[in-house]
Each structure stands twice: as structure tokens, then as C-alpha cells.
TIRO-2110 file (N, C-alpha, C; in Angstrom, 1 decimal):
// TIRO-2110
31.1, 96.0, 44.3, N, 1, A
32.5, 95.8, 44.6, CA, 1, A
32.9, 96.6, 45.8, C, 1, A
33.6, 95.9, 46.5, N, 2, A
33.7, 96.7, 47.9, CA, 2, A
35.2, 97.8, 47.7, C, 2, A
35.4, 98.7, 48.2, N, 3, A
36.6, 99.7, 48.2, CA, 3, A
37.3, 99.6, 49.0, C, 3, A
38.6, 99.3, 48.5, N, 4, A
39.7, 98.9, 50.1, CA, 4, A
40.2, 100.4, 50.5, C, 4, A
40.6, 100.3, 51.4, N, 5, A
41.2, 101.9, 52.2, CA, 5, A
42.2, 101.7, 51.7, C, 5, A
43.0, 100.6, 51.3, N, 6, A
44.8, 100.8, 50.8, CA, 6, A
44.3, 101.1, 49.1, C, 6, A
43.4, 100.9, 48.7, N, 7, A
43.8, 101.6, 47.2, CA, 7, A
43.3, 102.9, 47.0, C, 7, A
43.8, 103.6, 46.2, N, 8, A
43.5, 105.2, 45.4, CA, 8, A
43.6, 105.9, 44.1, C, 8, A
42.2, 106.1, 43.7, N, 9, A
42.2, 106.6, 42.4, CA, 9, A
43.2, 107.5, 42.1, C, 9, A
44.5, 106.9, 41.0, N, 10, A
45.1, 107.7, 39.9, CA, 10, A
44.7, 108.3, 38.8, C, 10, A
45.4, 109.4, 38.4, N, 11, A
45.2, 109.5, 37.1, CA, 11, A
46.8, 110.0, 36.3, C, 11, A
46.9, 109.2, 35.0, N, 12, A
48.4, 108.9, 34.0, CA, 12, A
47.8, 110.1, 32.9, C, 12, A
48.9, 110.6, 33.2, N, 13, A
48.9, 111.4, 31.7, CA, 13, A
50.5, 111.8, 31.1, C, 13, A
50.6, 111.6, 29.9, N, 14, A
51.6, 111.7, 29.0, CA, 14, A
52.6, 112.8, 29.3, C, 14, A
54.0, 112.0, 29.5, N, 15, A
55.4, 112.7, 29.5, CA, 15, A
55.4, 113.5, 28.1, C, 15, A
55.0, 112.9, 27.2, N, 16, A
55.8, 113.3, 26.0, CA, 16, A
54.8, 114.3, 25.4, C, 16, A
53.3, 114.4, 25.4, N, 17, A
52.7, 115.1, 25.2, CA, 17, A
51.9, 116.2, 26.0, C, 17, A
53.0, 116.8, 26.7, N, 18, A
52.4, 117.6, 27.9, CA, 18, A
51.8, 118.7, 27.2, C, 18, A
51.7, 119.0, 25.9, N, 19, A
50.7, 120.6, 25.5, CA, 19, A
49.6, 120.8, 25.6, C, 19, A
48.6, 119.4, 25.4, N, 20, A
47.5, 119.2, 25.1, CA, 20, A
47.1, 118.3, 26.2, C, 20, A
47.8, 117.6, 27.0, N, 21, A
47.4, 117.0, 28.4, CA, 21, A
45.9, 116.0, 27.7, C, 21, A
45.7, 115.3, 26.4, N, 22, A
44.4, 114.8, 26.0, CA, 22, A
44.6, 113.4, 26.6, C, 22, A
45.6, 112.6, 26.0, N, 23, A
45.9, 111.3, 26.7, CA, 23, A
46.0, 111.1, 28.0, C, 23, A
44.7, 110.5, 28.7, N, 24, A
45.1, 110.3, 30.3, CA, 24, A
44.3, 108.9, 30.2, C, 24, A
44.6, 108.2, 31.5, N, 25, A
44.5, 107.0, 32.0, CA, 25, A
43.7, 107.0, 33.7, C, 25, A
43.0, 106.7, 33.8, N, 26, A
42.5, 106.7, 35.4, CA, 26, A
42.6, 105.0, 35.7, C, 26, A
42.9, 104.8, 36.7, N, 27, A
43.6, 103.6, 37.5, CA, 27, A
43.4, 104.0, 38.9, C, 27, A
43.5, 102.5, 39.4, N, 28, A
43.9, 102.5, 41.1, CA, 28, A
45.2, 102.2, 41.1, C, 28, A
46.0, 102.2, 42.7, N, 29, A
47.1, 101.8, 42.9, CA, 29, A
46.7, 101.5, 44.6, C, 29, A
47.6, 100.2, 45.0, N, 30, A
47.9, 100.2, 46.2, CA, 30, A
48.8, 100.9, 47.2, C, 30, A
48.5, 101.8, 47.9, N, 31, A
49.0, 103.2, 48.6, CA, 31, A
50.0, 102.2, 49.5, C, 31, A
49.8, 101.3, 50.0, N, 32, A
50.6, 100.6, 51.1, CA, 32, A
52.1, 100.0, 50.4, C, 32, A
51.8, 99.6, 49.2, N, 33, A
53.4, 98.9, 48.8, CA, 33, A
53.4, 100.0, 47.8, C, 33, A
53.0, 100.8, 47.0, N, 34, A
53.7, 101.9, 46.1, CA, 34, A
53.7, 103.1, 46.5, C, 34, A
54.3, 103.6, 47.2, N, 35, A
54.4, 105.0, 48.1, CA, 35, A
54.8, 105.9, 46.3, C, 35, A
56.0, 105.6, 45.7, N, 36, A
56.2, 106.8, 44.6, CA, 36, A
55.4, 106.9, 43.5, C, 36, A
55.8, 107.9, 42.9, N, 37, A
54.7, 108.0, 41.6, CA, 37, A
55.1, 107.0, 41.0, C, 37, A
53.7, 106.7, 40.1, N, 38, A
53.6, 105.5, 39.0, CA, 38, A
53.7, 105.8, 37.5, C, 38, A
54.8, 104.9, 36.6, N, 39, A
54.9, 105.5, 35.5, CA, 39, A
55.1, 104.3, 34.5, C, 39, A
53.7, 104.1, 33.8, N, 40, A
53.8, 103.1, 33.1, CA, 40, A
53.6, 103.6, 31.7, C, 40, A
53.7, 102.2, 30.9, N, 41, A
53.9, 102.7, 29.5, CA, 41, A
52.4, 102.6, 29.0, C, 41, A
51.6, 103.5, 28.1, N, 42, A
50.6, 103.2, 27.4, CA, 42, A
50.7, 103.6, 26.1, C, 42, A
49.2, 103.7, 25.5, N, 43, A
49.2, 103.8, 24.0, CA, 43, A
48.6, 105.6, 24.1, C, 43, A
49.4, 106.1, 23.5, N, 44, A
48.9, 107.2, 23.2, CA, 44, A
48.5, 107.7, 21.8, C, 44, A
47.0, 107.5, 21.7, N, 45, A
46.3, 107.4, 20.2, CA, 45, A
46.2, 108.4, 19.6, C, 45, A
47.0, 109.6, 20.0, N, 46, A
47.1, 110.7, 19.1, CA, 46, A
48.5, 110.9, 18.5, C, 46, A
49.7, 110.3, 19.0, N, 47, A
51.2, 110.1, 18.6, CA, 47, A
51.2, 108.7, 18.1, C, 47, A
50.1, 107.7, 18.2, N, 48, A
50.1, 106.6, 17.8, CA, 48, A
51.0, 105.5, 17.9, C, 48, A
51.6, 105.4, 19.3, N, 49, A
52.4, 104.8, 19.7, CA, 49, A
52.6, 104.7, 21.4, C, 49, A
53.3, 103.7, 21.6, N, 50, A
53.0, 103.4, 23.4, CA, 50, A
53.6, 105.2, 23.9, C, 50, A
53.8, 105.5, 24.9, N, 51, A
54.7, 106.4, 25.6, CA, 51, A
54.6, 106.4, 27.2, C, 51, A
55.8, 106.8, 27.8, N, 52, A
55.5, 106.7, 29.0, CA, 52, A
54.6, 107.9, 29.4, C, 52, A
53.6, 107.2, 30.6, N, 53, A
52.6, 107.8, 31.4, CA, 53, A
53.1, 107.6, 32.7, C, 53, A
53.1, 109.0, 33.7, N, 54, A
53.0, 109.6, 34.9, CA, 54, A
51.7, 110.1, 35.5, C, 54, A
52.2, 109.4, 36.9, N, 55, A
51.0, 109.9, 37.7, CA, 55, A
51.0, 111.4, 37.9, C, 55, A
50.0, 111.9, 38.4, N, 56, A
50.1, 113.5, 38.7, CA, 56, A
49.3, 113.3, 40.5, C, 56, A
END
């Protein structure tokens, strides 16, 4: 798979369970059309329910 220059490894980790920082997410994003942080919803399998996730 070839690597575009406009994308860059993220990594999501949980608003709501910031003590333990266990739930994270690694993803790309396109740097060219999403300049701000990214904040999508996942499953976080230690609260057992979606929650919002932030980029760092």
C-alpha cells in the first residue's frame, strides 16, 4: 500500500476515561481537509459503552 504525504498517523484516546488512558484507537486522517483535532465516538470496552474519543 503506498503512503500519501496528506495522510498522518493518529492516535484517539478516551475523554471520559482519562485515569487509566487503556482505551486508545490508532487511525489515519487527511491533514489537508482536517486541520482540527478529531473527535469521534467509539466503544470503550472497559465502561462498556461508545464514548467520545480525542485525538492527542
Amino acid at each position: 500500500m503506498k503512503k500519501s504525504k496528506n495522510r498522518k498517523t493518529i492516535i484517539l484516546k478516551c475523554t471520559i476515561q482519562k485515569k487509566n488512558n487503556i482505551s486508545k484507537y490508532y487511525t489515519t486522517k487527511n491533514i489537508k481537509n482536517n486541520k482540527n483535532k478529531l473527535k469521534l465516538k467509539k466503544y470503550n470496552y472497559i465502561l462498556r459503552k461508545k464514548t467520545i474519543h480525542e485525538e492527542i
